[in-house]
N, C-alpha and C positions, 0 to 999 in steps of 0.2 A: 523209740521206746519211751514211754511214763515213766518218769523217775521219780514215786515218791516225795524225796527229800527235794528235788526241787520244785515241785511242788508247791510243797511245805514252803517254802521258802519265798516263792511267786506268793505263794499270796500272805504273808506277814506282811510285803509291801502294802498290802491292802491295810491290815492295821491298823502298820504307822502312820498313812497319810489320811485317814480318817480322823486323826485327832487333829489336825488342820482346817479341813471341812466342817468339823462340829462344832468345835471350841473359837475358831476364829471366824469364819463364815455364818455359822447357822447361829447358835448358842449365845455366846458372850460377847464377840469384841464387836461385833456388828451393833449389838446393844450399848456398849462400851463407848464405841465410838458417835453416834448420831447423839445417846441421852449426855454423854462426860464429855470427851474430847471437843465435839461440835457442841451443845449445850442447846436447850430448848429453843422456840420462836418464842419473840414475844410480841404479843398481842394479835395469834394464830390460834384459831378451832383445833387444828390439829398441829399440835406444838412441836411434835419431830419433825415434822415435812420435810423441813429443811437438810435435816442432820439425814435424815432417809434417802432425798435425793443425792448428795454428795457420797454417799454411802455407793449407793447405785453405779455412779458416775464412777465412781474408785475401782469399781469391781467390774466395771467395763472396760473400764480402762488396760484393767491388768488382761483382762480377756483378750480384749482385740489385740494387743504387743503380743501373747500367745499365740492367738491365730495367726497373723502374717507371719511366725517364728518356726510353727510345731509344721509345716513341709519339707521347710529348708533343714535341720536339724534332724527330719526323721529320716532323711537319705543322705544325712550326713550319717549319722548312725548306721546304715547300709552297707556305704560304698567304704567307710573305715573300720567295717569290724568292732567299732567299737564302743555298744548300746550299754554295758555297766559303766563306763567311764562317763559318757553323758549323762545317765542316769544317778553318779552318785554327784557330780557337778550339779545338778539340779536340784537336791538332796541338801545340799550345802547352799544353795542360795537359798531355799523355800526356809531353810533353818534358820539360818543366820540370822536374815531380815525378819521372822519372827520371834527369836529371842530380845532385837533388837528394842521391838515395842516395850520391854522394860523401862526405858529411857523417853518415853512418852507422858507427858504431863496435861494436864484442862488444857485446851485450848492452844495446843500444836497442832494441829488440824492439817496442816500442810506435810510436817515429817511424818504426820500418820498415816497421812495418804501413800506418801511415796516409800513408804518400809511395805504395807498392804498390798500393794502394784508389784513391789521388787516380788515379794514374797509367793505372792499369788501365781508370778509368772515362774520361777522356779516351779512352785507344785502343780501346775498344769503342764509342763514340758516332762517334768518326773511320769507324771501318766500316761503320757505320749508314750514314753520310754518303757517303762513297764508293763503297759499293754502290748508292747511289741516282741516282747517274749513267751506271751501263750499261745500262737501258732508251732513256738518251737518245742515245750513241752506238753502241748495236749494231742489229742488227733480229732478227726472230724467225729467223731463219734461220744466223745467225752467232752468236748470242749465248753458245753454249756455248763455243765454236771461243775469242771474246773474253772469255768467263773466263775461260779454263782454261789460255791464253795470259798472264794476268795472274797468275795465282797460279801456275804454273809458272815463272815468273820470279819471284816472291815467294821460292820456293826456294833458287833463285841469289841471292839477297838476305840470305836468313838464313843461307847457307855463305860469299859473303864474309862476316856480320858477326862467324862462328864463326873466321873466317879473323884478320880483322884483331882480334877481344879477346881469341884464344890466344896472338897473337904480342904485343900489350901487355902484358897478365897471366899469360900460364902458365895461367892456370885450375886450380892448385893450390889443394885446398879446405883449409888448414892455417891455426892462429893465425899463422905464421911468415911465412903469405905473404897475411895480410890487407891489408898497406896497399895493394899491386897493385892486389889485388881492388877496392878500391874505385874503381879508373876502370873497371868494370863500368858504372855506371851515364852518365857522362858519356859515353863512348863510344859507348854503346846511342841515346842521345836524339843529339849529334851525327850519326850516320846517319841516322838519320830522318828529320832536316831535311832535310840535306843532297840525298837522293835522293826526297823529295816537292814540292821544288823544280821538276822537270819538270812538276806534276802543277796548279800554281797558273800555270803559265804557259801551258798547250797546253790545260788543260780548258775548256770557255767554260759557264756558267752558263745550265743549259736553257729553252729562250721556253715551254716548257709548264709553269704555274705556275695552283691555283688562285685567285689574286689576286695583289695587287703593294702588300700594304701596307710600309710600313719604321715604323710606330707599337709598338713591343713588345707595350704592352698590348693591341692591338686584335688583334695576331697571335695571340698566349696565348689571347685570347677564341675567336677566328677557329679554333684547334686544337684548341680542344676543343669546339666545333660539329663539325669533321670529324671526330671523333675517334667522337662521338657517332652520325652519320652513318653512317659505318664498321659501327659495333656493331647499329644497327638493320638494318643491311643484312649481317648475316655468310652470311644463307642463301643471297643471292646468289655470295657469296663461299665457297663450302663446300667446294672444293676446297682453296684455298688453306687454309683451315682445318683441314681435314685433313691436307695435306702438313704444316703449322705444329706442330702437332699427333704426327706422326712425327719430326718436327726435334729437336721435345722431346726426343725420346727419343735419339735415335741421335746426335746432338750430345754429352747427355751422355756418351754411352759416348765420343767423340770427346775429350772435356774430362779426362775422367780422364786418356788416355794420353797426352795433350799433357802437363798437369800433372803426370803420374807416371815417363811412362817413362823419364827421368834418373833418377831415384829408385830406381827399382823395380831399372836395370840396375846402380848402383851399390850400394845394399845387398844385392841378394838375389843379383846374378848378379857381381855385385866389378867392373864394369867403370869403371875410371879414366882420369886420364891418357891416351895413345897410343891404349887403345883406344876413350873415350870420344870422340876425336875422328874414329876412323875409323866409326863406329858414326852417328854425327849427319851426317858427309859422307858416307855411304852413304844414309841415312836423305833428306839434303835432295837428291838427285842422281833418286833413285827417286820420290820425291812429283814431283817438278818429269816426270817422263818421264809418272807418273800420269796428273798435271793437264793434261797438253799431251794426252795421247793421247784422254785419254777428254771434253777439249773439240771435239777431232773428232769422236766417236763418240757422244756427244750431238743433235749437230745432224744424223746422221744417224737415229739409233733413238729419240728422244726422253731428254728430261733423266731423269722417271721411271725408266724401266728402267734408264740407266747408273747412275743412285742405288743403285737395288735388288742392281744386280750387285754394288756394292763393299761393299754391305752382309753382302752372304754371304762375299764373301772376308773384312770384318772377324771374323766369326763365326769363320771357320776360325781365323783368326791368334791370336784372344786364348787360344783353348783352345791351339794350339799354344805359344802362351809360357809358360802355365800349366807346361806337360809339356816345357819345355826341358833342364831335367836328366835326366829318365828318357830324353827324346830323345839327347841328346847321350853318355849314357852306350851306348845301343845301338847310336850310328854310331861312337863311339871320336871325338868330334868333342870338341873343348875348348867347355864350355857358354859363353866369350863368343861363340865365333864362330859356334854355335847363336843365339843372343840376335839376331846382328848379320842372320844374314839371314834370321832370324824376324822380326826387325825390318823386313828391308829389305824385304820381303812386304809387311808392312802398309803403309810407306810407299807405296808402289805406289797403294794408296788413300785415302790420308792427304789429298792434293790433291784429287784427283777426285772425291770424297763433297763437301768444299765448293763445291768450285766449282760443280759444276754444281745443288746445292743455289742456290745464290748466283742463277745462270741462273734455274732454274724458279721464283725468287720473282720473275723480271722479267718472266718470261712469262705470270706471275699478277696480276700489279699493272699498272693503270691508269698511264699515263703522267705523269698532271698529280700523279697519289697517287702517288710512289714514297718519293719518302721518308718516306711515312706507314709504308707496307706493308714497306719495311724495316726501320722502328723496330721495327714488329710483327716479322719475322723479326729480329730483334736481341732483343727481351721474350722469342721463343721459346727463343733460345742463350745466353741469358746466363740466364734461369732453369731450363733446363737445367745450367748451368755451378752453378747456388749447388746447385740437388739434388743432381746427381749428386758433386760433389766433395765438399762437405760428408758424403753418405750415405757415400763411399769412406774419408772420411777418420777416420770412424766408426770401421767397417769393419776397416781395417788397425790399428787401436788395438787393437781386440779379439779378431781373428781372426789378424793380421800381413799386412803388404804383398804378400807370397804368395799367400796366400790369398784374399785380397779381390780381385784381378787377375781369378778367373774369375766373380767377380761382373759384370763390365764387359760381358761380352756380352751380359745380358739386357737392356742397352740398345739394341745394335744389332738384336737381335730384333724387341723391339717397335716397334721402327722401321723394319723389313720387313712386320710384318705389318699394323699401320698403312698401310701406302702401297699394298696391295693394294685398298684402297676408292678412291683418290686417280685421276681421272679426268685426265689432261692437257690432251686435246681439250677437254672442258668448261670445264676452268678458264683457258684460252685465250682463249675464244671470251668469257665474264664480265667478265675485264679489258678486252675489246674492245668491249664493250655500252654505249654511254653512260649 
């Protein structure tokens, strides 16, 4: 049975962790940290380079410790029954450590790294964990409709958080207006809590588990038995496999423009201040109508094909932002407000490429395995997330942040053309097979 209220409650987690994503990732502290903390190049054409790479490198770093993490953890979750407990442990590190940035001054460069890392790897394990609970409240019929409802309000989560830390800080990226900045981080982990709150109260910890140990060590043992398990059995699982397999890919291209497009729109296209906020509130408005639409239209045409659709439109978008100034110069358009609804295009399937990703790995995984099979879809986006950034961040060192942007499609490529092998019926019917 659909229970409403848990529901409701499944996806406030989306909310909360969205002010994470937005404010610390996408928005602020990624700015924060290459322009204040790390501080310009000098005597460099492109004077972030440097603070960009390291940036990159930080956030591959927190990635890949996630991936080799999020298997082992997701069947630990399994085999002990017990997915709210590691989920609010996860909860409390992703918090802690970014409260912590409070305590972050010019030129700590190092503890900023390592609060970022800690930080990161909590809220990428926390998604691990909470995506392992919507196989136990949706059904195959609603499942899309109930992500894409959750991560559509994830949206509205990260436009309040942009709402309430523009009106705290200004979100002026200057030495003048550092000490502000630094309730970036307190701000960000208080939301969090605060609106994952509904989520530890209305969610109930699912009766399909396979076993009910509470011994750590016999769990750890007990995980890497399924784990093992898992791996001798992938041919049964080869959809999955393959979709995991296109994740790879098309996530990366996904991880860049999370990671970059503050960046990209403030050096290359000048967008600050005024307009950096109407640009992210266009931006969270559009994914949020994305996410909601195409979790309708998932459960009707299947999750596959909505995948594949947004995939083509990302193709379009990134070569479009590439060609925003020759654009912009032939419609007599001022290149921000080219940016803003090139941008807002993409957003459009910013949501919806997750989400219903998020779906089809529920409709691939075994019930009592979920949170195995997520850790696995978690190993597949967070090492996506160290290649692809990491290769980006290369990239824009050598070639400039310009340039390296029409790089980003040949992820979503082969993330289309990967999922033309990807069978959905089959891989349906595998999870369903004892």
């Amino acid at each position: 049975m659909v229970r409403r209220r848990e529901v409701f409650g499944w996806a406030m987690f989306d909310v909360a962790n969205s002010a994470y994503t937005t404010i610390i990732i996408t928005v602020a502290f990624n700015s924060i940290f290459a322009g204040l903390i790390v501080g310009p190049d000098a005597g460099t054409a492109d004077k972030y380079s440097w603070g960009n790479f390291l940036w990159a490198a930080v956030v591959s770093t927190a990635a890949f410790l996630a991936a080799v993490l999020s298997p082992l953890f997701g069947a630990m979750s399994d085999v002990s029954s017990a997915r709210k407990k590691f989920l609010a442990l996860s909860v409390a590190l992703c918090s802690g450590a970014t409260a912590a940035l409070y305590f972050i001054r010019q030129g700590d460069v190092e503890a900023a790294a390592a609060l970022i890392i800690i930080s990161n790897l909590g809220f990428s394990l926390s998604e691990n964990f909470i995506s392992s609970f919507l196989p136990h409240i949706s059904t195959p019929k609603n499942i899309g409709k109930i992500s894409g409802l959750a991560w559509g309000m994830g949206y509205f989560g990260g436009l309040l958080s942009i709402i309430l830390v523009q009106s705290a800080t200004g979100l002026v990226y200057e030495s003048q207006h550092y000490e502000s900045l630094r309730l970036v981080g307190p701000l960000t982990a208080a939301f969090f809590i605060v609106f994952a709150v509904p989520t530890f109260l209305f969610v109930r910890e699912p009766t399909v588990a396979l076993s009910h140990t509470t011994n750590l060590r016999q769990a750890i043992i007990n995980s890497y038995k399924e784990l093992g398990a898992t791996f001798r059995n992938l041919r049964h699982f080869r959809d999955l496999t393959r979709f995991l397999t296109s994740f790879f890919f098309f996530q990366g291209g996904l991880a860049i423009v999370i990671s970059f497009a503050a960046l990209y729109g403030k050096q290359v296209i000048g967008i600050e201040g005024k307009w950096q906020t109407i640009f992210f509130v266009g931006l969270q408005l559009t994914a949020a109508a994305g996410a909601f639409s195409f979790g309708f239209l998932q459960d009707r045409i299947g999750a596959l094909r909505s995948i594949n659709i947004t995939l083509v439109i990302w193709i379009t978008t990134i070569v479009l932002i590439y060609f925003v100034k020759p654009l912009s110069a032939v419609f007599e358009v001022d290149p921000k407000l080219m940016f803003i609804m090139v941008g807002n295009f993409a957003g459009f399937c910013l949501g919806a490429t997750q989400s219903s990703a998020r779906a089809l790995v529920g409709l691939f995984s075994p019930p009592e395995r979920s949170g195995e099979f997520y850790g696995f879809w978690g190993l597949a986006g967070k090492m996506a997330a160290v290649t692809a950034t990491i290769t980006f961040g290369f990239l824009q060192r050598v070639f400039s942040l310009e340039n390296a942007m029409l790089f980003c499609s040949s992820f979503f490529i082969l993330g289309f053309l990967l999922n033309l092998g990807v069978d959905e019926k089959r891989g349906r019917t595998a999870a369903a097979r004892p």
